[in-house]
MARNU-670229 format. One record per residue (C-alpha): x, y, z; residue in one letter. Coordinates in steps of 0.001 Angstrom, whole numbers, padded with zeros to 6 digits, always signed. Example, Ala and Ser with C-alpha at 12.3 -4.5 7.8 and 13.67 -1.06 7.14 Angstrom:
+012300-004500+007800A
+013670-001060+007140S
//
This chain:
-038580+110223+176624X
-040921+110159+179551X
-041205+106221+180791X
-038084+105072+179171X
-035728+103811+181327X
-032189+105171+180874X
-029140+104101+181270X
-025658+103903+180324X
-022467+101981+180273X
-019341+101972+178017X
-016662+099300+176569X
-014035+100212+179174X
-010606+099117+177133X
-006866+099405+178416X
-003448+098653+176364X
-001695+095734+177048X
+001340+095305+175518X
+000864+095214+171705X
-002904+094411+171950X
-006367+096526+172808X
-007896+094561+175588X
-012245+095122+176764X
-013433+094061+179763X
-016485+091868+180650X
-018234+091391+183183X
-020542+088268+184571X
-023459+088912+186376X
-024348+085804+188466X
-028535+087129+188454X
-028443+086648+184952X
-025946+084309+184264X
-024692+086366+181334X
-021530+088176+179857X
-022034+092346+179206X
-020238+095303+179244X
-020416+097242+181951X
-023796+099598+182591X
-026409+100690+184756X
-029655+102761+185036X
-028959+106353+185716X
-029511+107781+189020X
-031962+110945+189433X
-030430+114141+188883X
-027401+112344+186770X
-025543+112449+183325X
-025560+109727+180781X
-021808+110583+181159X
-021414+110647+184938X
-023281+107363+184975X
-021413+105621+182816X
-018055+106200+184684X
-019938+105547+187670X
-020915+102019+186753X
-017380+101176+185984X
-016425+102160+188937X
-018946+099988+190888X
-019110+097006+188651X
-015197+096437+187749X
-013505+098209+190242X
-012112+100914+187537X
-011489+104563+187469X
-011914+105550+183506X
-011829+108372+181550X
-014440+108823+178750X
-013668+108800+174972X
-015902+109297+172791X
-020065+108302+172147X
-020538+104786+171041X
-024085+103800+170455X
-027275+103647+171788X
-029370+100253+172224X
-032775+100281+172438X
-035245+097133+174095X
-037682+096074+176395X
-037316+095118+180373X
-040738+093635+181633X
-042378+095644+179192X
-040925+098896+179823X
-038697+100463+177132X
-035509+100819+177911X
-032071+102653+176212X
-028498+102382+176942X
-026152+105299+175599X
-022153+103506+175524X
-018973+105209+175314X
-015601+104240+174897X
-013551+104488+178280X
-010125+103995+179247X
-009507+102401+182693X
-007184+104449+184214X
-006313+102634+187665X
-007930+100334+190183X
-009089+096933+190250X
-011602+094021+190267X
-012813+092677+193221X
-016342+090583+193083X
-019387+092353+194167X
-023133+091705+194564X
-023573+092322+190993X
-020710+091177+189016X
-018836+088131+190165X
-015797+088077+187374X
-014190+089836+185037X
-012495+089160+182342X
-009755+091286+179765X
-010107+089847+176748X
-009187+091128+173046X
-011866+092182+170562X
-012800+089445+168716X
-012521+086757+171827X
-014529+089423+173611X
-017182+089441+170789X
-017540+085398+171080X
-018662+085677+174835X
-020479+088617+174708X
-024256+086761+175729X
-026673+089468+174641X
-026395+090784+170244X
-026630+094211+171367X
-023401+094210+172866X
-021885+092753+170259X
-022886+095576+168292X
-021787+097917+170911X
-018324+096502+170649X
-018064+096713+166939X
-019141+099915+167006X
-015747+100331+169406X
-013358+098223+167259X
-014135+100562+163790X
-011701+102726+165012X
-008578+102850+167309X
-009597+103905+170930X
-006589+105925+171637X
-007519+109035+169917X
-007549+112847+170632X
-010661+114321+172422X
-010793+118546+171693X
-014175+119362+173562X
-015671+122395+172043X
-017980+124670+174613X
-021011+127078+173587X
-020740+129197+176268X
-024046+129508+178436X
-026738+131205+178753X
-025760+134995+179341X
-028002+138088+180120X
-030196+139487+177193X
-027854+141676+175293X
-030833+144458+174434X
-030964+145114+178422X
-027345+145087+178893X
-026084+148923+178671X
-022250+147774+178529X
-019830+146710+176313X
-021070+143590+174503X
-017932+141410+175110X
-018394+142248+179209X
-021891+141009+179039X
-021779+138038+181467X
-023943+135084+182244X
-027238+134834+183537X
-028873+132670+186283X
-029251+129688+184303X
-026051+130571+182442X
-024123+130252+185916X
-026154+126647+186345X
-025128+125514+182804X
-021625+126068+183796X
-021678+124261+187036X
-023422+121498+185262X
-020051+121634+182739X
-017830+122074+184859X
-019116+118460+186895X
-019726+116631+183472X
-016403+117347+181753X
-014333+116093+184240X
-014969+112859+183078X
-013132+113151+180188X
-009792+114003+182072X
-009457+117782+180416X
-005389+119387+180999X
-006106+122312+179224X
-008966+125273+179157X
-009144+127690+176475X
-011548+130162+175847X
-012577+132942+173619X
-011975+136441+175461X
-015310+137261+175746X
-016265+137343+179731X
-018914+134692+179013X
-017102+132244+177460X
-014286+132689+180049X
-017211+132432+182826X
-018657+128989+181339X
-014761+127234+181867X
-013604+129059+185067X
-015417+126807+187470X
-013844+123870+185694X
-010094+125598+185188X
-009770+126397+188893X
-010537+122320+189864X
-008168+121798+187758X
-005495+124468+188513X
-004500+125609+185527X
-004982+129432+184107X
-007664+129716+180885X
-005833+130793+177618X
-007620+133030+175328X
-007689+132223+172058X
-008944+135430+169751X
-009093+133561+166758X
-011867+131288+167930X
-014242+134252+168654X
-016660+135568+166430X
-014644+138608+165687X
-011049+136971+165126X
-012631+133956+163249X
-014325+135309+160660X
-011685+137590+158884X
-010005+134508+158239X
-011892+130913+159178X
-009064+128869+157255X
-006572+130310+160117X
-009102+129662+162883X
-009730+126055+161544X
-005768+125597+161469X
-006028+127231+164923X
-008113+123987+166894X
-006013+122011+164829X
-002949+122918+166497X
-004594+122726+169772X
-005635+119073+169019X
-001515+118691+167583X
-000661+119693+171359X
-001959+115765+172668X
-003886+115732+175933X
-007617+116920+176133X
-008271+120502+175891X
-011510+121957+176726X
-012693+125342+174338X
-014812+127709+175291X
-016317+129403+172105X
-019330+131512+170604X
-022500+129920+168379X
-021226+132393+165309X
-017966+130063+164844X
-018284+126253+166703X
-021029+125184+163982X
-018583+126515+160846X
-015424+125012+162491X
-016944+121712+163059X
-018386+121292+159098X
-014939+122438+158049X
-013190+119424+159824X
-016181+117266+159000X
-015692+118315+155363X
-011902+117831+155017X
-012097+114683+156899X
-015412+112949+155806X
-017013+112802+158937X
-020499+112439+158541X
-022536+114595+161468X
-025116+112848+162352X
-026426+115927+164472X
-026806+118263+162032X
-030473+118685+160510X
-031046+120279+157118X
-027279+120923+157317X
-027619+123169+160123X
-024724+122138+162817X
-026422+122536+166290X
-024746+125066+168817X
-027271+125688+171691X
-025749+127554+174800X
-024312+125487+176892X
-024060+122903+174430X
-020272+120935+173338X
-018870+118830+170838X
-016720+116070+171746X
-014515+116098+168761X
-012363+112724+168327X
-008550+113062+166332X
-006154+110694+165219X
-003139+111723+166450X
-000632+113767+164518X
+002166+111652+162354X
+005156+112868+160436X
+003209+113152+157639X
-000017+114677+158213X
-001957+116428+161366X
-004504+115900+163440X
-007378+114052+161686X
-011155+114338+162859X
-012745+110638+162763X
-015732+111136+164882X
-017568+114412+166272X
-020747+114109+168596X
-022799+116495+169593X
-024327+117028+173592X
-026976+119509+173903X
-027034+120613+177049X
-024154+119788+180783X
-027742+119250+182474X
-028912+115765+183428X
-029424+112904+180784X
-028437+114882+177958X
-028685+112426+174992X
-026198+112803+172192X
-026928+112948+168731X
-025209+110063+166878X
-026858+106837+165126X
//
């Protein structure tokens, strides 16, 4: 996408009381209402700019959900994108700065009315179709490790190379935006090495999980599908570290059972690159019936201005 501009930005939402309130913000230069966003600095994430813009326009610490949309235009005739998530403001607050001079909480449909520009109004939509309080399960490829013809050792000690180790430091920067409590991981030493960076920031020891690798998954993929569902059941937002052999049938099994249609996958082939995740969205758990999948998008690579793969 060489000459596009990029940027990013997200409906930032928060509870209040019985009602889903977005916020908006006024920028005096253009005398308009928009959500929050901002062109990506060099060297950053679609993610990492996105929470970073809510932080500078509103004031607000938030915590990713999951993709949005992308809008597409033209800026003095340059083209220009804008990848949107859904984020949940987490603490902080407003105080007017050079950019934005007011914001305001508002509920969907009040929000929708002031919105200024139709491309946030689709934005928002896209936001209201489901409920923003879901589940996030993020589901790793582990990275790049050494070629396994010039490894001499056993296969499941063969650990990651060079640009592995960068893929991992790249994940373990970019997933911290979506608050993760948990790390599991397949035992395989490269899987474990793709999450350990981003289990010791957060202090907590990486569980193995033998039925999501290749060898414990296949005997049985009905067990390892009930498996990540249990793990989504749990609440919070585990991150798992798994191998290409098992992420892309797990993910068309839940897509299957649930109806989720994945807009990544070409030919039906789901995409798994090293390095790669899924941010898998649930509904959470009820008496009745379990964790259910309602949206599942695809990053292809922790490195800078990864673009997802959703309409």
């Amino acid at each position: 996408m060489s000459g596009v501009v990029r940027a990013a930005g997200a409906v930032l939402w928060r509870r209040q009381g019985d009602r889903i309130e977005v916020a908006l913000v006024h920028r005096p230069r253009y005398d308009d209402w928009s959500l929050p966003k901002g062109k990506l600095d060099p060297g950053e994430t679609i993610a990492g700019a996105a929470v970073r813009e809510i932080a500078e326009e509103t004031g607000f610490e938030a915590v990713l959900g999951r993709y949005l949309v992308r809008t597409e235009y033209t800026v003095a005739g340059a083209p220009k994108t804008v990848d949107y998530f859904s984020a949940h403001a987490v603490s902080g607050a407003f105080a007017p700065n050079e950019e934005v001079d007011e914001l305001r909480w508002l509920g969907t449909e009040s929000a929708e009315k002031l919105l200024t520009r139709p491309g946030d109004v689709r934005v928002l939509r896209e936001f209201s179709a489901l409920p923003p309080e879901l589940t996030t399960v993020i589901l790793v490829r582990h990275a790049k490790a050494g070629k396994r013809d010039e490894w001499n050792g056993d296969d499941d000690l063969r650990p990651l190379s060079d640009a592995g180790q960068r893929q991992a430091e790249a994940l373990r920067s970019l997933l911290r935006h979506y608050a993760p409590g948990r790390v599991l991981s397949a035992p395989r030493l490269r899987c474990v090495q793709t999450v350990n960076g981003l289990a010791e920031d957060l202090g907590v020891e990486i569980r193995h999980e033998p039925l999501l690798s290749e060898e414990g998954y296949w005997p049985d993929p009905v067990l390892g599908v009930a498996r990540l569902l249990a793990i989504a059941g749990d609440g919070g937002t585990p991150v798992i570290s798994s191998q290409g052999g098992v992420i892309p049938d797990v993910v068309s099994a839940l897509a299957d059972r649930d109806a989720v249609d994945l807009t990544a996958a070409r030919g039906g082939v789901v995409p798994s690159k090293k390095g790669s995740f899924w941010v898998l969205s649930f509904r959470a758990p009820t008496e009745e019936d379990g964790p259910v999948l309602v949206a599942a998008d695809y990053f292809a690579s922790p490195l800078p201005t990864p673009a997802p793969a959703h309409p």
